[in-house]
KEZA-739981 format. One record per residue (C-alpha): residue in one letter; x, y, z. Coordinates in Angstrom, 3 decimals. Example, Ala and Ser with C-alpha at 12.3 -4.5 7.8 and 13.67 -1.06 7.14 Angstrom:
BEGIN
resn_c1_c2_c3
A_12.300_-4.500_7.800 .
S_13.670_-1.060_7.140 .
end
This chain:
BEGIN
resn_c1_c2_c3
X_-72.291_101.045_108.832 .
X_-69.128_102.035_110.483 .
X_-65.586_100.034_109.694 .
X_-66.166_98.061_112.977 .
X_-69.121_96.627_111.974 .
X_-68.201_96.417_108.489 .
X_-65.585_93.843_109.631 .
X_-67.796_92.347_111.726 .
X_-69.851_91.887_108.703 .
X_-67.901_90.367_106.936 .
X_-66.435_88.136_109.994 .
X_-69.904_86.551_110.309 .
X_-69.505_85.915_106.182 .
X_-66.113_84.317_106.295 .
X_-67.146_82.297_109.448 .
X_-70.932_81.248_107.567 .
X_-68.519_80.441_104.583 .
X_-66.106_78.296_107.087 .
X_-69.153_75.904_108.227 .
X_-69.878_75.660_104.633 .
X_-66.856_74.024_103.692 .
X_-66.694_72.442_106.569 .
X_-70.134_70.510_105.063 .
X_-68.202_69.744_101.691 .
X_-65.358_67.750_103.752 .
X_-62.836_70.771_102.389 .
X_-60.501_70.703_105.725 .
X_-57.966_73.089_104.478 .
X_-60.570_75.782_103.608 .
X_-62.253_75.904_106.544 .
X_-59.727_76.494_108.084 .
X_-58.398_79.230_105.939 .
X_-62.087_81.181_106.374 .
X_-62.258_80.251_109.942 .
X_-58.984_81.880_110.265 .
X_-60.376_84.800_108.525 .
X_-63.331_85.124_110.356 .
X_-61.701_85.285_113.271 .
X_-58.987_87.850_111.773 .
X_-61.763_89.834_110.778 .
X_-63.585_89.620_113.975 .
X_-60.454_90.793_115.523 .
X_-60.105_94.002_113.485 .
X_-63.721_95.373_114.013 .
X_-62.178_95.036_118.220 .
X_-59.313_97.067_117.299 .
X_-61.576_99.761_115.265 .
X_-63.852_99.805_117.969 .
X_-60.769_100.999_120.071 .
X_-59.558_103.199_117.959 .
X_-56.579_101.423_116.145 .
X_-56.067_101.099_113.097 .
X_-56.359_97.589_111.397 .
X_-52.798_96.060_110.397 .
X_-52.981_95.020_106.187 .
X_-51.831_91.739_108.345 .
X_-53.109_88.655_108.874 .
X_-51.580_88.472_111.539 .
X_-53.452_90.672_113.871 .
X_-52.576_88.842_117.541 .
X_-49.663_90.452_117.795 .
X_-51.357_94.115_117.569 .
X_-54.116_92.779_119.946 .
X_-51.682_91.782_122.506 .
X_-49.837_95.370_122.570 .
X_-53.040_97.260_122.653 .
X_-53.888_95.005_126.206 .
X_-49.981_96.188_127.274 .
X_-50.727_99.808_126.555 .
X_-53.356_99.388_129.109 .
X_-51.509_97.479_131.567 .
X_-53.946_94.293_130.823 .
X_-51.919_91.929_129.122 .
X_-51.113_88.419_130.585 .
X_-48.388_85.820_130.690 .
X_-49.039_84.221_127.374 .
X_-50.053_87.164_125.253 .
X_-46.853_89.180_125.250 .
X_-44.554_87.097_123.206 .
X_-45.313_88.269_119.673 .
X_-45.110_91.473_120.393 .
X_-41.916_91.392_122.412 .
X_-39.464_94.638_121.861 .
X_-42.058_96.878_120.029 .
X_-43.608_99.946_120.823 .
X_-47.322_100.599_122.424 .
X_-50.311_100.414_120.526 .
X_-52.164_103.966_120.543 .
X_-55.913_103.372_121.894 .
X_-59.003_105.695_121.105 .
X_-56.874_108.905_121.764 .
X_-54.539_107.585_119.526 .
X_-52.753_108.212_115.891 .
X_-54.365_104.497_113.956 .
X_-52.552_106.202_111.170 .
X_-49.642_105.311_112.720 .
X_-50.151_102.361_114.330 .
X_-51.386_100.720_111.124 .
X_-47.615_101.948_109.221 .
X_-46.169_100.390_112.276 .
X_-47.401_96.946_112.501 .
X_-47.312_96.533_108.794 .
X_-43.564_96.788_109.154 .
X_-43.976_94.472_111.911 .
X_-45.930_91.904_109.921 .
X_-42.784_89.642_108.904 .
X_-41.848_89.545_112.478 .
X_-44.858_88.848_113.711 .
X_-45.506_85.978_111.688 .
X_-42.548_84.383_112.842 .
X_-43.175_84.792_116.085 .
X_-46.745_83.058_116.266 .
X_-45.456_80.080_117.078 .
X_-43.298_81.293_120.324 .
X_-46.383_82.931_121.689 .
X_-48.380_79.854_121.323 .
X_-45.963_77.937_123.271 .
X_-45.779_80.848_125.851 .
X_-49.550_80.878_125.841 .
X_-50.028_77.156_126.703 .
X_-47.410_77.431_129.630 .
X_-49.087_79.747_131.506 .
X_-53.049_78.477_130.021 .
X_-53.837_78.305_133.659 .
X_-53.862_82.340_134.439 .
X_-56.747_83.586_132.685 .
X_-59.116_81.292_134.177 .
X_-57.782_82.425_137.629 .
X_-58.426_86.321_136.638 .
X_-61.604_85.412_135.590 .
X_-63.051_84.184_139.056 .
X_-61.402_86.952_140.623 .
X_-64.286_89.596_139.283 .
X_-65.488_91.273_136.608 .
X_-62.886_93.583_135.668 .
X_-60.445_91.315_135.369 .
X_-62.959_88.907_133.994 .
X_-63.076_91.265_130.545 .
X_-59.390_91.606_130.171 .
X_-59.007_87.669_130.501 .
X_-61.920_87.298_127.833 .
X_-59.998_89.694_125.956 .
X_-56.735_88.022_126.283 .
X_-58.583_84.585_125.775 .
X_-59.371_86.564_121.615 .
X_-55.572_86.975_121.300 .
X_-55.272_83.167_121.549 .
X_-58.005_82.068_119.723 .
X_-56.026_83.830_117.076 .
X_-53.011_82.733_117.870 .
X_-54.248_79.199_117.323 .
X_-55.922_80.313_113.979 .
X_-52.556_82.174_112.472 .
X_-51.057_78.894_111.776 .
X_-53.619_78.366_108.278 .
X_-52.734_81.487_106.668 .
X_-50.180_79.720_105.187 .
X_-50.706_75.717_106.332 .
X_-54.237_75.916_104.906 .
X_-53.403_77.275_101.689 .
X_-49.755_76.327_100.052 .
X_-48.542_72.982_99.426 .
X_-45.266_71.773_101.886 .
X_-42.483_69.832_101.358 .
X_-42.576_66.261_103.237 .
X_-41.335_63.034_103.013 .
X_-42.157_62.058_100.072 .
X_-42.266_64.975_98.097 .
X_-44.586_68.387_98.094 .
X_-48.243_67.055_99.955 .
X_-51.435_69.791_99.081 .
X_-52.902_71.223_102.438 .
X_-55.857_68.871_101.394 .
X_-54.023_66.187_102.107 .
X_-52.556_67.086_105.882 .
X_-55.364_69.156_107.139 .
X_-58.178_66.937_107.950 .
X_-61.789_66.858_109.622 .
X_-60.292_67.107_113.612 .
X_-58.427_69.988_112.648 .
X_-61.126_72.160_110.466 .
X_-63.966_71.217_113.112 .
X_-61.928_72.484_115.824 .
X_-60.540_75.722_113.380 .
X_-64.428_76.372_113.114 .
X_-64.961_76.113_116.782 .
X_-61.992_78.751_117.790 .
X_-63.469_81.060_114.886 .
X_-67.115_80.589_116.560 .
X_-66.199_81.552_119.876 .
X_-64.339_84.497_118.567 .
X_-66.441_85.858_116.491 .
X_-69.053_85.515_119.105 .
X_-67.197_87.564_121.526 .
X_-66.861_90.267_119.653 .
X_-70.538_90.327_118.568 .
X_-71.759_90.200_122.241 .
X_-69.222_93.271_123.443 .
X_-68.916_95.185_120.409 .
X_-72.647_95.890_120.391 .
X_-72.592_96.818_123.790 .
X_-70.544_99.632_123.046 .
end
């Protein structure tokens, strides 16, 4: 098994271990595993092109420059990425990409939630490059995986450390609840399942 499929391995695992918690009425960790499904989902993608996987969870922003490299990227997926250099594709150095966006990975973090925002502005574009054929069809289904994980970023940390409110420091058990993990399982589903259905193709 190469490292593509490896990941997507163990994608299918975190997402299988997602629905499971899901079942136990554990909202903040499904979340976390759908988040890591579709993390993981994300980095057999960028092996399959030829870049190296960030030691990051936070992977959208490395997505989104590998689409700008090729010229694909749309209005929402640019923002965490802003000011940084291409992302090599198959011809590539990964070994340098990956040092790259590891030094990147503070900034990126903080800049989910600006491309989110930027993302739901402009929600209405990939839709429209998706009618327009089939080209432009696969970069807007590949655009549409940076914001499924751009919606997902937010429980690395929400889904796992306790925050101040309030009244005090509440556990992510107690603000994450059954609307939010059902819908973090659906985003992790959908990505996941795009990357099964193109990476085999390949």
């Amino acid at each position: 098994m190469d490292l593509a499929r490896a990941f997507l391995a163990t994608a299918r695992d975190d997402l299988r271990a997602a629905r499971v918690l899901l079942a136990e009425e554990l909202w903040a960790a499904s979340c976390f595993f759908s988040q890591q499904a579709a993390e993981k989902a994300a980095k057999a993608w960028l092996c399959a092109a030829g870049v190296a996987p960030p030691r990051s969870h936070y992977v959208s922003a490395v997505l989104s420059r590998l689409l700008r490299g090729r010229g694909e990227t749309g209005a929402g997926a640019g923002g965490a990425g802003a000011g940084g250099a291409g992302v090599a594709g198959a011809g590539g150095a990964p070994g340098a990409v990956g040092a790259a966006v590891v030094g990147e990975a503070g900034a990126a973090a903080g800049a989910a939630g600006a491309a989110r925002a930027a993302r739901r502005a402009g929600a209405g574009a990939a839709g429209a490059e998706e009618r327009a054929g089939p080209a432009r069809g696969a970069r807007a289904a590949e655009r549409r995986l940076v914001e499924l994980l751009d919606e997902l970023e937010e429980y690395v940390t929400e889904a796992r450390y306790p925050e101040r409110g309030a009244g005090g420091y509440l556990s992510p058990y107690g603000r994450l609840g059954r609307r939010r993990a059902e819908e973090a399982t659906a985003l992790a589903e959908e990505a996941v399942r795009f990357v099964e259905e193109n990476l085999l193709e390949r």
